[in-house]
N, C-alpha and C positions, 0 to 999 in steps of 0.2 A: 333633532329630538322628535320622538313619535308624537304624534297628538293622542289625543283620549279617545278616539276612535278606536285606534291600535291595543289600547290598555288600559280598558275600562279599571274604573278603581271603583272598591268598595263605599258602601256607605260608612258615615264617619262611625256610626255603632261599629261597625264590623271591622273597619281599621283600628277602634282603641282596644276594642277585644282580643281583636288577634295580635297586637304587636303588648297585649300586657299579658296575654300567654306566654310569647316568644320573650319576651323581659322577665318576669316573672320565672316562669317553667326556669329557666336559664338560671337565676338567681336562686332557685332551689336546689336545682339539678347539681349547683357546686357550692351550695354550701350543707346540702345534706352530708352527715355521716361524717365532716369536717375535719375532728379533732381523734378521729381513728389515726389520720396520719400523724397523729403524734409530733414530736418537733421535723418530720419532714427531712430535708437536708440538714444538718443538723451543721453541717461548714458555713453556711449560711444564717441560720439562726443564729450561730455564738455569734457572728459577724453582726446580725439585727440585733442582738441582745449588749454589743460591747456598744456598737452607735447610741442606744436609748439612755447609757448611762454616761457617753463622753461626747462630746459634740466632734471632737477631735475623730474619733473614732469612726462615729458620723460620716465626718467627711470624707475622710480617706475611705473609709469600707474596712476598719483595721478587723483582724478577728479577735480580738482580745481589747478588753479598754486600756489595756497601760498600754498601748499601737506599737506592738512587738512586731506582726507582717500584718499584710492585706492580704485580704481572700485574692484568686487569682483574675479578679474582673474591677472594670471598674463599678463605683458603689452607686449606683443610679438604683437601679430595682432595689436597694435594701435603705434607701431612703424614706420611703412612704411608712414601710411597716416600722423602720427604728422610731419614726415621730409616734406612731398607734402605739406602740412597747412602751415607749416613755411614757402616754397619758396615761394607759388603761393597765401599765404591766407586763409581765413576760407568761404568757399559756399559749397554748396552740392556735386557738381561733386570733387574739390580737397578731399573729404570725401569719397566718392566713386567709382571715378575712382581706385582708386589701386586696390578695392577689384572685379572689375570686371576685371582687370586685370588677378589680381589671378587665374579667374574661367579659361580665356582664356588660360594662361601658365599648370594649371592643367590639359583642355583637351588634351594641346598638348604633354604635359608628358606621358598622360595615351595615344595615340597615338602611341607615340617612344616606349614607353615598351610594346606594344605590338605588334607593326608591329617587331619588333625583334623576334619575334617567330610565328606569323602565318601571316604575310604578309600586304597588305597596305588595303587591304581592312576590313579585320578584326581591325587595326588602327579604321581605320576612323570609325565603326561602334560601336567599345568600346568610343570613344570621344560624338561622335552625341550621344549615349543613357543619357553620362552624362551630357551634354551642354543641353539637352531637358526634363529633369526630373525635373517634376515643382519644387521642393523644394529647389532643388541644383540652377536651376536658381536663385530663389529667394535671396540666402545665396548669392553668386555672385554678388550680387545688395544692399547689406547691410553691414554694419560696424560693426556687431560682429565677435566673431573670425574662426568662420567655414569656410574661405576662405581660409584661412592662415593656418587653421588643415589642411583641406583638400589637399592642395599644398603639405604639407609636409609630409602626411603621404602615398599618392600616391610616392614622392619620395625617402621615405624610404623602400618602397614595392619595387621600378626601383632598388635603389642600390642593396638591396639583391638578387635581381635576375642576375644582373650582375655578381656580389659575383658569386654565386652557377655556371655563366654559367665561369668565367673567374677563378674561383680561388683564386681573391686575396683579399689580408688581405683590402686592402686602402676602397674596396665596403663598406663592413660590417661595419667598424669607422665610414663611410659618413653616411650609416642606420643609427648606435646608435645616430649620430648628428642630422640627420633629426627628430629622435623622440625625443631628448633630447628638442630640437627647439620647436617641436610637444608639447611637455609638457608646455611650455612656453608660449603659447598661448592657450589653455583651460583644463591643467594640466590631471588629470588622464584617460580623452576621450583617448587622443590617444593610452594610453597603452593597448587599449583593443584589439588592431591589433599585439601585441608582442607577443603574446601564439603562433599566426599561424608562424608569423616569425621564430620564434627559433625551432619550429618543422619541417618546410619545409625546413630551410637553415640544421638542423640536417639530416634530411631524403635525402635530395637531393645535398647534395655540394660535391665538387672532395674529395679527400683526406681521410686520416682514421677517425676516431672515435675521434683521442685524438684531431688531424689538428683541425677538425670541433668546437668541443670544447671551443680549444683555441681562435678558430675564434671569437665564439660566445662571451664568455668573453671579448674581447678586443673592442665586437661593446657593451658591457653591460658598460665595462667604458665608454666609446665614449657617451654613451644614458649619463650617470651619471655629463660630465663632461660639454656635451649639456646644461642641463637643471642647474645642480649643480652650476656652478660660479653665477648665479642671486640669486635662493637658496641662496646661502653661503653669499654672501655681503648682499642680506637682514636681513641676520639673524644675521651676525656681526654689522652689522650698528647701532649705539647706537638708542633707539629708540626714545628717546627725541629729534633726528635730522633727521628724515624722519616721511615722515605720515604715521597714522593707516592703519594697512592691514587690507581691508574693505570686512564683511562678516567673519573674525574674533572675536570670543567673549573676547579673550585675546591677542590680537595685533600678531599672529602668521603665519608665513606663512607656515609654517606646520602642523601650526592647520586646516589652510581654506584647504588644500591639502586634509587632510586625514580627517576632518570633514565635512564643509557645500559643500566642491566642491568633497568628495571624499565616503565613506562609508557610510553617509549621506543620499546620494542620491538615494542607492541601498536598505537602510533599512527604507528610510522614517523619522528616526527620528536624524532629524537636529535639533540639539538643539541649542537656538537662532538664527535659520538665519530668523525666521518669524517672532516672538514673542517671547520675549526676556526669556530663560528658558521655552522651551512647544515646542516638536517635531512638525512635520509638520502631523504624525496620530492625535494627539489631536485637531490640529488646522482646520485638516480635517471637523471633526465632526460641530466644532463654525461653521465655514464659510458657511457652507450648512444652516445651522441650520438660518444663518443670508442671506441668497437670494444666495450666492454666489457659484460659481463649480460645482461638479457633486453630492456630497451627499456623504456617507460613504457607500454606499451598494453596494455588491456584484456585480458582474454577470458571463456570461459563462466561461471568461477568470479568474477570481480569483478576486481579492480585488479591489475594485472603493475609486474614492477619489475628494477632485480638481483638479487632474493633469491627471483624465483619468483610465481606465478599465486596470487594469496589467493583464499579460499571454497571452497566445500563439498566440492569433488572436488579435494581440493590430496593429501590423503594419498594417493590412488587416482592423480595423475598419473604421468606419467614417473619425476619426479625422488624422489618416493617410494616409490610403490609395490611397486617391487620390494627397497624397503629393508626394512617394516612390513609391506603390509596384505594379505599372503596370504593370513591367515585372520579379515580384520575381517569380512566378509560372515556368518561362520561363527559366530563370536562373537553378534552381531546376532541370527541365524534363530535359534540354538540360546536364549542368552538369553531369546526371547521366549517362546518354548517350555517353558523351565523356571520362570517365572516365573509363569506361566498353572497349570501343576501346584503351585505352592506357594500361589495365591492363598489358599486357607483356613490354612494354616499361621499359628501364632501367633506374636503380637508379636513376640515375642525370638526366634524362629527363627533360628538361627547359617547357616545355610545359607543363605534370603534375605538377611541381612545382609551376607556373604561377597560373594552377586552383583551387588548392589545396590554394596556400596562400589569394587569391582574396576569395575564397570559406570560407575560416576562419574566414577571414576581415569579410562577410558579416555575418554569421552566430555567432562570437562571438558579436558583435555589434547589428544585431538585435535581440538576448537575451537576452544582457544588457535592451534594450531598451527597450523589450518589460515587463519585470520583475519589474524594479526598482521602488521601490513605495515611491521614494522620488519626488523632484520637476521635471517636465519632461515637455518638449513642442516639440511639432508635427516636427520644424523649427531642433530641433540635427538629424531627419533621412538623412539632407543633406550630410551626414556623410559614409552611406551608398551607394551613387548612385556610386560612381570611382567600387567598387565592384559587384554591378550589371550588369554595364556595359561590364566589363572585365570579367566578367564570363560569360555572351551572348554573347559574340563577343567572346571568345576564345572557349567554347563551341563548337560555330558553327560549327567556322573553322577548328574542327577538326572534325565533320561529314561529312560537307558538303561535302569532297573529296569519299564520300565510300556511297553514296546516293543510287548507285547500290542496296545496301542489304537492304530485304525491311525492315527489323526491323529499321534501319537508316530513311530511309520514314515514315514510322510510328512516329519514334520521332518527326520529325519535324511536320507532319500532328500534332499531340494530341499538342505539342506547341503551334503548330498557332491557334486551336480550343480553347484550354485553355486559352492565350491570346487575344483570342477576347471574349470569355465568360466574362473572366475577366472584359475586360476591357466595355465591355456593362455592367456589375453590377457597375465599381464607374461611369461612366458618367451617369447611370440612379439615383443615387444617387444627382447629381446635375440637376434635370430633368427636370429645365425649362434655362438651359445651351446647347445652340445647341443642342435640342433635337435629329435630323437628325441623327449626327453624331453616336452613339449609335446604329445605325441601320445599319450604312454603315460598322462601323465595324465590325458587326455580322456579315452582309452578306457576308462583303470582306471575313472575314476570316473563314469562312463556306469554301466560295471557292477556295481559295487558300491553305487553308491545303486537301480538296479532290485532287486537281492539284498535289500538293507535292508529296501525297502516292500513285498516280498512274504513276508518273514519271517513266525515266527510264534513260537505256546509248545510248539509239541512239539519232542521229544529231535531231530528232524530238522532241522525251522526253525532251533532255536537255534542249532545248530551250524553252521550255514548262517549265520545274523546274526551269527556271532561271526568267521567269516573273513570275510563281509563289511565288517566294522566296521575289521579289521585293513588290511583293502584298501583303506577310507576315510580310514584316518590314515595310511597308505604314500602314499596319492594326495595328500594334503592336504600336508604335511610333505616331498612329494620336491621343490617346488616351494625352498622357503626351506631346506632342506639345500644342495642343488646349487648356489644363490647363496652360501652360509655356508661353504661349502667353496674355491670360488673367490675369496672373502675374503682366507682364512686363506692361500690359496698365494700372494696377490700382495701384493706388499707395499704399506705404507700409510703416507706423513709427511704434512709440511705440515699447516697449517689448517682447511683445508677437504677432507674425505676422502669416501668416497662406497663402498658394501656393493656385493659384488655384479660380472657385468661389466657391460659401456657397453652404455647403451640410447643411441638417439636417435644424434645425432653424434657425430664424431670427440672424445673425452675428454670427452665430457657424463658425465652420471650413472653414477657404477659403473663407467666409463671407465678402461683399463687405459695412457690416454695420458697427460700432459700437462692439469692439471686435473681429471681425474677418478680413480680409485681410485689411483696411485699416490701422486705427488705432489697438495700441496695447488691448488686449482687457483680461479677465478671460478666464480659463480655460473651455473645456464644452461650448464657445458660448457667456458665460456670459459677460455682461460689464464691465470693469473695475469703481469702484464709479468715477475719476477722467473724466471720459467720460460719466456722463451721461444730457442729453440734461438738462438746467436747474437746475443740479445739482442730481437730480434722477428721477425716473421712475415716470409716476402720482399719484399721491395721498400722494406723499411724503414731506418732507420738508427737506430741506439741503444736498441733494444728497443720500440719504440711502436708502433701502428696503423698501416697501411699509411699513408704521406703523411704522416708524424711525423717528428722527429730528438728523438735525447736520450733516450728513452724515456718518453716520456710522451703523453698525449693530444696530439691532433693541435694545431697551435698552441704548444706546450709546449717545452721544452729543458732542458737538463741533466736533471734528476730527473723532472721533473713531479710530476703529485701520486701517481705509484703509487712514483717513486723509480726511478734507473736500476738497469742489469742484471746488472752486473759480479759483486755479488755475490746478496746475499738482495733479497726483497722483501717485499711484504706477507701474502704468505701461504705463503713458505717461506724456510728459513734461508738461510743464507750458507753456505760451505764452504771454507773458508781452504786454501790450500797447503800443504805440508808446512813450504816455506822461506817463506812468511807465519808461520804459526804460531811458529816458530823464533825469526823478527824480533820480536812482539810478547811473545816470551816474554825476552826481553832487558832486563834491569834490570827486569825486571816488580814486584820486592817495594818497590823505591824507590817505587810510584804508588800509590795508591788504587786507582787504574783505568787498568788498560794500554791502554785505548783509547775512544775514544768514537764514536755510532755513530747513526743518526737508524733510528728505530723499533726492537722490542723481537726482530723475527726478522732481520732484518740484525745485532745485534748480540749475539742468542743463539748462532749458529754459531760466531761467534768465543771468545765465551766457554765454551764448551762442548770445545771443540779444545783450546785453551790452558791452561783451571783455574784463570782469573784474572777477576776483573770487568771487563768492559766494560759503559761507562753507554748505557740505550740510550734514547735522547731522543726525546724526547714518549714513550714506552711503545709501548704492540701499534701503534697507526695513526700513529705519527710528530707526535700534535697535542695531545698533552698540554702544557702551559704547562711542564716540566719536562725542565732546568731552564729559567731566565729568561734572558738573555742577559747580563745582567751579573753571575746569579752563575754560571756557567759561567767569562766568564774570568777571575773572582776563584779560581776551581779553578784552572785555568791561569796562573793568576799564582802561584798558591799549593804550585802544581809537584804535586798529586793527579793529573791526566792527561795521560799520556805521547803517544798518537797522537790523529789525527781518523781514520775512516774514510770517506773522502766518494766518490759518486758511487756509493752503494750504493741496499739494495730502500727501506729509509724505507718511508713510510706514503701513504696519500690525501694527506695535508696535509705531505707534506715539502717543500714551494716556499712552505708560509705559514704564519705564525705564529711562535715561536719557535725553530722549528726552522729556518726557514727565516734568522731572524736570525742563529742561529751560524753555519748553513753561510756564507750571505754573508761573516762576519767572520773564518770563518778561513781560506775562500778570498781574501781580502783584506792577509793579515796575515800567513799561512804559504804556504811553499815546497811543490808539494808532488813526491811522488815516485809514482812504483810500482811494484809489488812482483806480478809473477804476475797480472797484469790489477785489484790494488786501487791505488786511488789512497789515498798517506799522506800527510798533515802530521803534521809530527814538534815536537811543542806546547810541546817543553821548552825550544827555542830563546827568542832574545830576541822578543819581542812589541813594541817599537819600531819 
């Protein structure tokens, strides 16, 4: 560990001042402007909104309170805010406050763990890079689970390093808890930070070989027993008394683990989570073929698809870049830099250990990320920023003290040039986005990395290195402020959300249209059918591809497999009328479920407006086996659901499968009406 020679610290005025900026600033930064996002994902609100009123619901993570399916994760992240729902109610802020909460307790996490080894200023500067990284902003201000990963795997990274500098057994348990937790909230994400752990707590902790070991093994139960007792009770739990685990083809919660949320996602072919039987490469190919994603062809990086260009330069494209990797370059140069100055540093060195597991963090996650040629959106690199951070701030602070040598000068000059290179290619990316800006910080950082590399150690130099260095983190940092901040002012629902404004085309990436940062949109820029003005593009009829009717891929009708227009779709809710809502709220305490509905955001709007369950079949993509078709009109005979919602967003797979069964049978069997452009069958009638 440095002494205080190496890393003078502030006076205590000047540490509570600046770290209730860095708290503070942060706490405003995401909860200004708040409730523009509206209910946000809105598969996840009905899901917060069905827990505050069933406990049952609660625990499972159902989306619906009578626990028809579960959303397609487990219910950890939608635990904190269904308690907040319950005391204070259902609005935006009770929905979202927590999770900006979380962003604030994360930065100050990643603060304390690191001001423990290189000082308050290095703190403060791992915090500010992740509090200002558009993406992570973003995820801070939304109700999926990446709040609640991110909290926890930042704090299983603190325990371990505790571990390694203290010794004791109790760290490494609270690790394996924090990731057991970690899994609990977006299942096999967080295990991708466990390689570095167990090599950095092996490589660097007190004790022999066997100590170490044994350590590790007792945080591997700890991880097991974490995540394992929800495991275990969902899998005991007879399954005729809780709901489908949703996003399962066979009611499994270790099928979704290790299928659509797990191996899945890294091979591409998830079988049923789109269409029910047909990987997501097969599906690749239709959806292009019918207007939608990016197509199935190649490019520099390896294989394209709807979910985007896989291999090496995936993070640095378009569709990331200006989400994440403002300061990967930075991270990299400086890293190597410091790493090279600690080579003789001993074993246990907390400082090596520090960059070395942040360093893994980053580097095993964005190769997941950049590889997996299953489902992927731009919104998981939020995932990445606690590791960039803490790799530039810890970095730093271990050159900054040896600036004297000019190879050290040099690192930081070729940083601050690279990071303003950088960072003028994505703001010219977005080029009619504070054009200016782009230029200033070329220039800045032209001039403040020459400043750096001809510093020195006298009373002049320094003073000179020290507004330089100032100059280099204004340069570095204005780039991913000024997207973080355009963030925060525009609003963000839907599924699929995007940091930042529009690069590339119309509502692509960061897109302030249709598909991009407002609403949730396709992958590649595209619309989702659910969102398009009218129901589709010109020349269309019913929402679909130009040369469609019905809304659906071309050849398609009625629904197709994204679901027609009228109301939600597959990747944004529905929005009931005043006098809809009205209607379904009529004799609603007589049903189980005022309404029923094919897929999990066509039927979350509704429930969410009303404050009553509607069941939403097949789940998130419309092709869950749930329910079956004949227990469905055993409900219906059974007088549990009052309407159908049909000719709503549904899913991929609402024309097949189960779902496709009820709609046929009860467009066969019921009358139907509408109400404000929904189509209703009214289910209570006779069934003869």
């Amino acid at each position: 560990m440095p002494d205080s020679a190496e890393r003078p610290e502030p006076s205590r005025r000047a540490t509570l001042w600046s770290l209730a900026v860095l708290l503070v600033g942060t706490a405003v930064l995401y909860l200004w402007n708040l409730s523009a996002n509206g209910w946000a994902n809105s598969f996840y609100t009905a899901a917060i909104q069905a827990g505050s009123q069933s406990w049952k619901a609660w625990f499972f993570g159902s989306s619906d309170m009578a626990n028809s399916i579960t959303v397609d994760k487990p219910p950890a992240s939608l635990w904190i805010p269904g308690i907040v729902v319950r005391v204070f109610g259902l609005n935006s802020w009770t929905v979202l406050v927590p999770e900006a909460l979380m962003g604030v307790a994360s930065v100050l996490l990643l603060y304390v763990i690191t001001r423990r080894l290189f000082g308050h200023w290095a703190g403060i500067g791992a915090g500010a890079v992740l509090a200002l990284t558009p993406v992570a902003a973003m995820m801070f201000r939304f109700d999926n689970p990446e709040a609640l990963l991110i909290l926890l795997m930042i704090a299983a990274c603190g325990a371990l390093l505790t571990a390694i500098e203290t010794g004791r057994l109790r760290w490494m348990i609270a690790a394996g808890v924090a990731i057991g937790f970690g899994f609990l909230a977006k299942q096999l994400e967080v295990m991708l930070i466990v390689p570095a752990m167990v090599i950095v707590y092996f490589v660097a902790a007190p004790g022999s070989w066997k100590r170490r070991v044994g350590h590790l093994f007792a945080a591997l139960g700890s991880l097991i027993v974490g995540a394992g007792w929800w495991v275990f009770a969902v899998t005991l739990w007879p399954a005729s008394s809780r709901p489908y685990i949703g996003g399962s083809p066979n009611n499994s919660i270790l099928e979704l683990t290790l299928g659509y949320n797990g191996l899945g996602r890294l091979s591409g072919d998830e079988e049923g989570s789109v269409v029910p039987g047909k990987g997501i490469r097969e599906q690749t190919g239709r959806l292009a073929e019918a207007g939608f994603g990016g197509g199935a062809g190649g490019g520099p990086g390896g294989g394209g698809g709807m979910w985007g260009e896989t291999g090496f330069w995936r993070m640095f494209d378009s569709e990331q870049g200006g989400q994440i990797a403002w300061l990967i370059p930075a991270a990299v140069i400086t890293l190597v830099g410091a790493l090279v100055v600690l080579g003789r540093a001993p074993r246990a060195d907390g400082r090596r250990a520090y960059l070395l597991l942040f360093a893994g963090w980053l580097v095993s996650m964005a190769g997941t990320f950049s590889y997996m040629a299953g489902i992927f959106h731009s919104y998981y690199t939020a995932a990445l920023a606690p590791a960039i951070g803490a790799v530039v701030a810890g970095s730093v602070a271990i050159l900054w003290p040896q600036r004297e040598k000019l190879w050290i000068r040099a690192v930081f000059a070729v940083t601050t040039w690279g990071t303003a290179g950088w960072g003028f290619t994505l703001l010219a990316r977005s080029s009619e986005f504070l054009p200016w800006l782009r230029w200033v910080v070329l220039v800045g950082g032209v001039v403040a990395g020459a400043l750096l590399l001809v510093g020195g150690v006298s009373a002049r130099q320094r003073r000179l290195a020290v507004g330089a260095a100032a100059g280099a983190i204004l340069v570095g940092l204005a780039g991913p402020t000024a997207y973080t901040l355009d963030t925060v002012a525009t609003a963000k629902d839907g599924s699929i959300i995007s940091a930042g404004p529009q690069t590339g085309g119309p509502g692509g990436p960061g897109g302030h249209g249709p598909g991009g940062g407002h609403r949730g949109g396709m992958p590649g820029g595209q619309m989702s059918p659910g969102q398009m003005p009218g129901g589709g593009p010109p020349g269309t009829s019913g929402g679909g591809p130009p040369g469609t009717s019905g809304g659906g891929p071309p050849g398609m009708s009625g629904g197709g497999e994204f679901g027609a227009m009228g109301g939600g779709g597959l990747l944004s809710s529905s929005e009931p009328t005043e006098k809809l809502t009205a209607l379904l709220r009529e004799d609603a305490d007589d049903y189980t479920w005022i309404a029923a509905a094919i897929g999990s955001n066509e039927a979350s709007g509704y429930q969410i407006a009303t404050g009553y369950s509607v069941m939403p079949i097949g789940g998130f993509n419309g092709t869950d086996p749930s329910p079956t078709l004949a227990e469905f009109k055993q409900l219906v005979v059974d007088g549990k659901i009052h309407y159908f919602i049909g000719g709503g967003g549904g899913g991929f797979g609402s024309r097949e499968g189960t779902a496709s069964e009820i709609t046929d049978w009860v467009e066969s069997t019921f009358t139907s009406t509408t109400v404000d452009g929904a189509t209703l069958y009214d289910l209570s009638g006779d069934t003869d």
